[in-house]
DSSP file (Angstrom, degrees, kcal/mol; ACC not computed):
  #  RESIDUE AA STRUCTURE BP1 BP2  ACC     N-H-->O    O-->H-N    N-H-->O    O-->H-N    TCO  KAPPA ALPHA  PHI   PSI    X-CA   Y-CA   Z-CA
    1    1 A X              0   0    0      0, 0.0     2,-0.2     0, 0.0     0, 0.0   0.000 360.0 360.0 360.0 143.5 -118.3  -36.4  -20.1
    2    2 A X        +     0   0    0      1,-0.2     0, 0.0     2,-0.0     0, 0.0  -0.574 360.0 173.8-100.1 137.6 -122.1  -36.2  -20.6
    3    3 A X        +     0   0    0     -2,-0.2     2,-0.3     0, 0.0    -1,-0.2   0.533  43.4 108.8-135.5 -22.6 -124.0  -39.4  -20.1
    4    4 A X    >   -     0   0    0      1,-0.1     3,-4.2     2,-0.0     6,-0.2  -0.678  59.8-156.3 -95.0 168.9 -127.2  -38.3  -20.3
    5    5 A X  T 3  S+     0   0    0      1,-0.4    -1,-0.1    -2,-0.3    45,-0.1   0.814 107.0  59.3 -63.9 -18.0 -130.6  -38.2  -22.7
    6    6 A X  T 3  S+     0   0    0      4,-0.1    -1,-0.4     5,-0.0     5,-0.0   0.551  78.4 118.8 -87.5   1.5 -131.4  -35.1  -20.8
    7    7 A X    <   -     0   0    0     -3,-4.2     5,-0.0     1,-0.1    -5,-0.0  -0.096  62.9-135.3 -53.7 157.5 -128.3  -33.3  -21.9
    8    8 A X  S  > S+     0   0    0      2,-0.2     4,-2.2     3,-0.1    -1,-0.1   0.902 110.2  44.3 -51.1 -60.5 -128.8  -29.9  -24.0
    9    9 A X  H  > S+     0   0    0      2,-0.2     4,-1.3     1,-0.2    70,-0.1   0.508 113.5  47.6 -79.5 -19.0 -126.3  -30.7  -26.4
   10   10 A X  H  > S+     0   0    0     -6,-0.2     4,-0.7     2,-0.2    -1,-0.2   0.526 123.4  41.9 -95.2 -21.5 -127.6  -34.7  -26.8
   11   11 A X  H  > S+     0   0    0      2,-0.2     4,-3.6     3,-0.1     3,-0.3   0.953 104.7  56.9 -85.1 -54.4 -131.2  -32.9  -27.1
   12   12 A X  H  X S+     0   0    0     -4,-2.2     4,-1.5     1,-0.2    -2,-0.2   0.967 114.5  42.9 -46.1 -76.0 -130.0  -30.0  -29.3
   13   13 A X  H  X S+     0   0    0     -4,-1.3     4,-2.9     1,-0.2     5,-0.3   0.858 111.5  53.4 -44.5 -30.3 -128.7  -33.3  -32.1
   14   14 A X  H >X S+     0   0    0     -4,-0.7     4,-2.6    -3,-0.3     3,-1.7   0.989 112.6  44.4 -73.0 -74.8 -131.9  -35.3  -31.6
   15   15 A X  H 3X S+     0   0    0     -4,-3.6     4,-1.8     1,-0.3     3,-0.3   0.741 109.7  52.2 -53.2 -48.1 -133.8  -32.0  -32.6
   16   16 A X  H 3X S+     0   0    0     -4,-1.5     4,-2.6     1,-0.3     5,-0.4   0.804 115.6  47.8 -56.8 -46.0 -131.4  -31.0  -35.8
   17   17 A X  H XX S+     0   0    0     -4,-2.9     4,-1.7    -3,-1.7     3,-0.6   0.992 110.6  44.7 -71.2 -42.3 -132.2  -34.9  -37.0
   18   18 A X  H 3X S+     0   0    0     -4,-2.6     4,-1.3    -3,-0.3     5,-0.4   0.939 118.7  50.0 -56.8 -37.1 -136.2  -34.8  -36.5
   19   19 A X  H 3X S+     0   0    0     -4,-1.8     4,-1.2    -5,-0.3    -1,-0.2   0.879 111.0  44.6 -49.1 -53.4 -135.5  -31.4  -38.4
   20   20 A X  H <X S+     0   0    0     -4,-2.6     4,-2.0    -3,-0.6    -2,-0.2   0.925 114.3  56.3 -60.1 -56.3 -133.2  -33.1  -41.4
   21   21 A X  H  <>S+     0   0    0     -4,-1.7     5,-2.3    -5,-0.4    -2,-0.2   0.839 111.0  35.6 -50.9 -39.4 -136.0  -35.8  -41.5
   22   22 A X  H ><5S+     0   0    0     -4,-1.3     3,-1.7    -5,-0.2    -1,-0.2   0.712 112.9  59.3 -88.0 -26.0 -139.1  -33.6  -42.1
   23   23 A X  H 3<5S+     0   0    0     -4,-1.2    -2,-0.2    -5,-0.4    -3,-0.1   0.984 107.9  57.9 -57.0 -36.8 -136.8  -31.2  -44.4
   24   24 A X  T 3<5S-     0   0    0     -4,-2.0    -1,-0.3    -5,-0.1    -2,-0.2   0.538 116.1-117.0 -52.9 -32.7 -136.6  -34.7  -46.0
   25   25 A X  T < 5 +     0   0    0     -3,-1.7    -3,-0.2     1,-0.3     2,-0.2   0.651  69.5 131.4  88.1   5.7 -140.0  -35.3  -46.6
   26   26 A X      < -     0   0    0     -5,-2.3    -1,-0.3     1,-0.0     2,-0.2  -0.280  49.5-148.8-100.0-172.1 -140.2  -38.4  -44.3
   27   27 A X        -     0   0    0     -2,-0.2     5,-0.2    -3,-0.1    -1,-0.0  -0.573  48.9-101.3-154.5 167.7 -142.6  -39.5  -41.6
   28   28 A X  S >> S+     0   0    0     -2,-0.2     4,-3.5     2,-0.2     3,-2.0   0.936 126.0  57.7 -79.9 -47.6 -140.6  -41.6  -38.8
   29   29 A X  H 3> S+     0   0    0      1,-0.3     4,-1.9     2,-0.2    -1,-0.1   0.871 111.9  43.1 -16.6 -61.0 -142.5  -45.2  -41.0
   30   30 A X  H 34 S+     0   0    0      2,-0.3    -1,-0.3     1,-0.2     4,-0.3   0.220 114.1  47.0-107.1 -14.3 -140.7  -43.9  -44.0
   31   31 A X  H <> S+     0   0    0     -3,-2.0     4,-1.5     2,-0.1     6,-0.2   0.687 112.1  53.6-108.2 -59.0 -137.4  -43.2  -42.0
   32   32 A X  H ><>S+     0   0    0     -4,-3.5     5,-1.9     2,-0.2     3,-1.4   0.907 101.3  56.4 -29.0 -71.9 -137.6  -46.6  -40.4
   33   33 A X  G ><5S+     0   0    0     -4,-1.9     3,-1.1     1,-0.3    -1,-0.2   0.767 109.3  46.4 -63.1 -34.4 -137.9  -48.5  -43.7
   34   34 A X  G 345S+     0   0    0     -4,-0.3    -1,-0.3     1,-0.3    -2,-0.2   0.743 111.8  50.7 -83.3 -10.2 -134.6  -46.9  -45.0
   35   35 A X  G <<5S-     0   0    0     -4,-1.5    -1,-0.3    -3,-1.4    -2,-0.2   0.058 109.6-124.9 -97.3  10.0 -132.7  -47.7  -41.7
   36   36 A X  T < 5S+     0   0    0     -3,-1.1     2,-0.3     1,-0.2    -3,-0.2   0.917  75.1 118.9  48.8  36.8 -134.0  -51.3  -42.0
   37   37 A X  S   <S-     0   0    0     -5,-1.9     2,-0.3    -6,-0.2    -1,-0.2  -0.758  72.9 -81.1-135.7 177.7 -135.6  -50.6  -38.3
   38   38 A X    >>  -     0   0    0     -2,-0.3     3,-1.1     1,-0.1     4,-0.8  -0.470  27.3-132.5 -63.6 117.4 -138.8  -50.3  -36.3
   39   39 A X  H >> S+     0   0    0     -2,-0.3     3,-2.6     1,-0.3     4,-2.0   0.949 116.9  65.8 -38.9 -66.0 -140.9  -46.9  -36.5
   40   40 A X  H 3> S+     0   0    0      1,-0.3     4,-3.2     2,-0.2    -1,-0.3   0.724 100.7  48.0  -3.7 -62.1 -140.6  -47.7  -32.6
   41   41 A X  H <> S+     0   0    0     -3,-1.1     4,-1.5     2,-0.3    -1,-0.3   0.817 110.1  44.9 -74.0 -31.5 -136.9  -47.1  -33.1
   42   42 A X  H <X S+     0   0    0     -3,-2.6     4,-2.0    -4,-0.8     5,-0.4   0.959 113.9  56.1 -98.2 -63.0 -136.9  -43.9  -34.9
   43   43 A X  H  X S+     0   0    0     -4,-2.0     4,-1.2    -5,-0.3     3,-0.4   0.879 102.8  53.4 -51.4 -45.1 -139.5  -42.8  -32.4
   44   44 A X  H ><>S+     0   0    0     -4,-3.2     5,-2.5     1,-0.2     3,-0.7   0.952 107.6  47.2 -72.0 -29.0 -137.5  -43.4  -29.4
   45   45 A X  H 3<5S+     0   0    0     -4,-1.5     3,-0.2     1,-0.2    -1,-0.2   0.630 110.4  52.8 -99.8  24.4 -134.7  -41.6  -30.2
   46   46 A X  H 3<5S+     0   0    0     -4,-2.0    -1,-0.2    -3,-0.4    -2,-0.2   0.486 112.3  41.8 -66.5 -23.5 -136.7  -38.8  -31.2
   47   47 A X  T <<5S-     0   0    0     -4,-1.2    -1,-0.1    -3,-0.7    -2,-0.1   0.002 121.8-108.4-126.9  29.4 -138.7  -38.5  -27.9
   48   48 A X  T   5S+     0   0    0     -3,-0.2    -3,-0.2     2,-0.1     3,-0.1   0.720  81.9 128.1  47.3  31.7 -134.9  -39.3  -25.7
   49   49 A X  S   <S+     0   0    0     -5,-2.5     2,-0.4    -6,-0.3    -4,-0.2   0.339  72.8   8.6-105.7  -1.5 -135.8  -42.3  -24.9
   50   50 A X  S    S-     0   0    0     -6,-0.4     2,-0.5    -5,-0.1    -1,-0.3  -0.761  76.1-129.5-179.9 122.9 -132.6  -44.1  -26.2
   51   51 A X        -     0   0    0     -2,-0.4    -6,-0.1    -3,-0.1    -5,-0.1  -0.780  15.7-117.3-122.9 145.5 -129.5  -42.5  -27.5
   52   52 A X        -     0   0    0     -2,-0.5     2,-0.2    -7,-0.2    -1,-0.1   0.184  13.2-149.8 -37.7 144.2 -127.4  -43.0  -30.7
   53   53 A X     >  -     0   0    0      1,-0.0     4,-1.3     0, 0.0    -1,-0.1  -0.350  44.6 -92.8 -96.8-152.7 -123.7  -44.2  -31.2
   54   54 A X  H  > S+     0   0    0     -2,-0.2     4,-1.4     2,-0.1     5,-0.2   0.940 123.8  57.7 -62.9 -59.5 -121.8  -43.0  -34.0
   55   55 A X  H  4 S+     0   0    0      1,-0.2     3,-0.5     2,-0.2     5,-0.1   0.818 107.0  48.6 -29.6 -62.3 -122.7  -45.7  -36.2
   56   56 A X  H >> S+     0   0    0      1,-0.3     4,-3.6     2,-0.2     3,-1.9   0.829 108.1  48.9 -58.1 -55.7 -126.2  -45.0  -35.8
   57   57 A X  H 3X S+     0   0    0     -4,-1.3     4,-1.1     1,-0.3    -1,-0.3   0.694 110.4  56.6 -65.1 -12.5 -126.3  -41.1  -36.5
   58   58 A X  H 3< S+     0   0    0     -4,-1.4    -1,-0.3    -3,-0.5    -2,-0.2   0.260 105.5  49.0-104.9  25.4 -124.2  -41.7  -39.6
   59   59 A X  H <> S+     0   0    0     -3,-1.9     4,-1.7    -5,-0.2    -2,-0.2   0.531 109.2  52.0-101.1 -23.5 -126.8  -44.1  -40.9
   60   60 A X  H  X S+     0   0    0     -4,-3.6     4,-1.8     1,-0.2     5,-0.3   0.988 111.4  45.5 -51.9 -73.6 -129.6  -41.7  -40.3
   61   61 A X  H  <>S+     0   0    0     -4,-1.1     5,-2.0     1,-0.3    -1,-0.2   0.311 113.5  49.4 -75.0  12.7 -127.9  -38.9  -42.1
   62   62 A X  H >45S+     0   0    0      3,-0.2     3,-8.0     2,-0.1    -1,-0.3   0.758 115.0  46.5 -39.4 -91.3 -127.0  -41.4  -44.9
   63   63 A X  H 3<5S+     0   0    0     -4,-1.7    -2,-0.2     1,-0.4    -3,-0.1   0.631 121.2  35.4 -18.9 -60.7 -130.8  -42.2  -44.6
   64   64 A X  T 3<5S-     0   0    0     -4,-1.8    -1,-0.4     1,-0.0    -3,-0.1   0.734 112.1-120.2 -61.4 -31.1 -131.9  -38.2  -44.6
   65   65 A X  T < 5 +     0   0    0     -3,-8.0     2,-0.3    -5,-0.3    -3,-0.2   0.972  59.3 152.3  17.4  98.0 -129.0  -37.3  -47.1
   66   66 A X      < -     0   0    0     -5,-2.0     2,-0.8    -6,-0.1    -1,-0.3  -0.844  52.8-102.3-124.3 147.9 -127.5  -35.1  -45.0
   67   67 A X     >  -     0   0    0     -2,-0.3     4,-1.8     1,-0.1     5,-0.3  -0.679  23.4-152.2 -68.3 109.1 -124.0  -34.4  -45.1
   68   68 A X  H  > S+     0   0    0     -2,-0.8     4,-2.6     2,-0.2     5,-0.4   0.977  94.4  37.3 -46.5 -70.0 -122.0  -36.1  -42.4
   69   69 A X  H  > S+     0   0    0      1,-0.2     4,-7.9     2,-0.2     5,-0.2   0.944 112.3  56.4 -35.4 -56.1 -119.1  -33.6  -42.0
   70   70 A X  H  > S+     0   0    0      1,-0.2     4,-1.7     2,-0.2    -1,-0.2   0.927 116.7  48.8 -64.6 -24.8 -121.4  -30.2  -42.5
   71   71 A X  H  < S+     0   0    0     -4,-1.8    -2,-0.2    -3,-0.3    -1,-0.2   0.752 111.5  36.7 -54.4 -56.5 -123.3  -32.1  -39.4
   72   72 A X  H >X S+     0   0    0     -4,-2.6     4,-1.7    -5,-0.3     3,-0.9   0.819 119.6  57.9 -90.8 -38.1 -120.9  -33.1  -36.8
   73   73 A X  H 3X S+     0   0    0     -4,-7.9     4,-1.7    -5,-0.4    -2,-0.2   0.881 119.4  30.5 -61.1 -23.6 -119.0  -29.2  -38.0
   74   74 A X  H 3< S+     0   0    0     -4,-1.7    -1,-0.3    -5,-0.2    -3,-0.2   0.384 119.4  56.9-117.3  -1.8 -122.4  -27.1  -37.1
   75   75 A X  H <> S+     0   0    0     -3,-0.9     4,-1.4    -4,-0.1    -2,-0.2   0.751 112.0  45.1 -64.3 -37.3 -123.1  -30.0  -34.3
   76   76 A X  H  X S+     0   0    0     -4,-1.7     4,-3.2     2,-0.2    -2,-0.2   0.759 111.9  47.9-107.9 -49.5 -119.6  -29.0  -33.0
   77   77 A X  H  X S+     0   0    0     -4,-1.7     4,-2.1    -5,-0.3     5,-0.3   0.931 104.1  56.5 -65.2 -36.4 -120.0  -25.2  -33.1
   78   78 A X  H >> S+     0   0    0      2,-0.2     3,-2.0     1,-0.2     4,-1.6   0.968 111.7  50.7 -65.9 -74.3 -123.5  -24.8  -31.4
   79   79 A X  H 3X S+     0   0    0     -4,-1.4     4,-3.7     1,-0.3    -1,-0.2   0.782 112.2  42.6 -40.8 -42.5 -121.7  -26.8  -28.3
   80   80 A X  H 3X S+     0   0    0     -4,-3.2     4,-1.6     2,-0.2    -1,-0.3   0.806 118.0  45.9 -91.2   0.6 -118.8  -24.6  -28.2
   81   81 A X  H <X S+     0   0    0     -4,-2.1     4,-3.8    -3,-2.0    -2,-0.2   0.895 115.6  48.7 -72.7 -45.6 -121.2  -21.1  -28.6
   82   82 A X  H  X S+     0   0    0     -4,-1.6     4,-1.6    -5,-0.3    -2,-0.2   0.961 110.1  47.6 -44.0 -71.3 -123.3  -22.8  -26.0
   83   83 A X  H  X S+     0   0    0     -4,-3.7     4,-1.2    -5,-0.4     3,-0.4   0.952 113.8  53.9 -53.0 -39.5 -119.7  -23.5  -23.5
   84   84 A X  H >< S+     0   0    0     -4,-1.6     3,-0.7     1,-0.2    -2,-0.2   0.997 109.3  46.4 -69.5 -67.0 -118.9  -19.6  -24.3
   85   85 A X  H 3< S+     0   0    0     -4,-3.8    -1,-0.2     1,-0.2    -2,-0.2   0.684 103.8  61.0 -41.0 -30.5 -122.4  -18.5  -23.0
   86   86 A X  H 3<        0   0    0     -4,-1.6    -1,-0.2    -3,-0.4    -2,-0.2   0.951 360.0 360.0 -53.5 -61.0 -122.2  -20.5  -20.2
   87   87 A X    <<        0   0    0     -4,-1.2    -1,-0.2    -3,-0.7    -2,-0.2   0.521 360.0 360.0 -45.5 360.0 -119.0  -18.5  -18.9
C-alpha cells in the first residue's frame, strides 16, 4: 500500500484536481472560500505537501462540481493502465 506524496498515482489525482479546478474557473482563494479553508490549504495539497482522505477529495469535487463516481472510475482506470505498463 502506497504511503507516499511522491507516489505517481497520489500525483497523477492531485494533478486531475488542480485540472477540475481551473476547468472550473477558480483560483486556489476562490477554491478555499467554498471549502471553508485556508488558500494555504488548497495550495499544499496541490504542490504534495499534504495529502487528502476521502472526506476531503469529495468535498473538493463537490466544491469543483465534479462528478464523484466519473472521478474515482477514470482515477481507477489510469492506475490499472499504469499497473499493465509496468509488467
Amino acid at each position: 500500500m502506497a504511503n507516499s506524496l511522491r507516489d505517481p498515482r497520489y500525483r497523477a489525482v492531485v494533478a486531475r484536481l488542480i485540472q477540475l479546478r481551473k476547468t472550473a474557473g477558480l483560483n486556489q482563494r476562490e477554491l478555499a472560500e467554498r471549502l471553508g479553508r485556508t488558500q494555504s490549504y488548497v495550495a499544499k495539497y496541490e504542490l504534495h505537501e499534504r495529502r487528502l482522505d476521502i472526506i476531503q477529495l469529495l468535498e473538493i469535487l463537490d466544491a469543483v462540481e465534479a462528478d464523484a463516481v466519473a472521478f474515482l472510475k477514470e482515477s481507477a482506470q489510469a492506475w490499472k493502465r499504469a499497473n499493465k505498463a509496468k509488467r
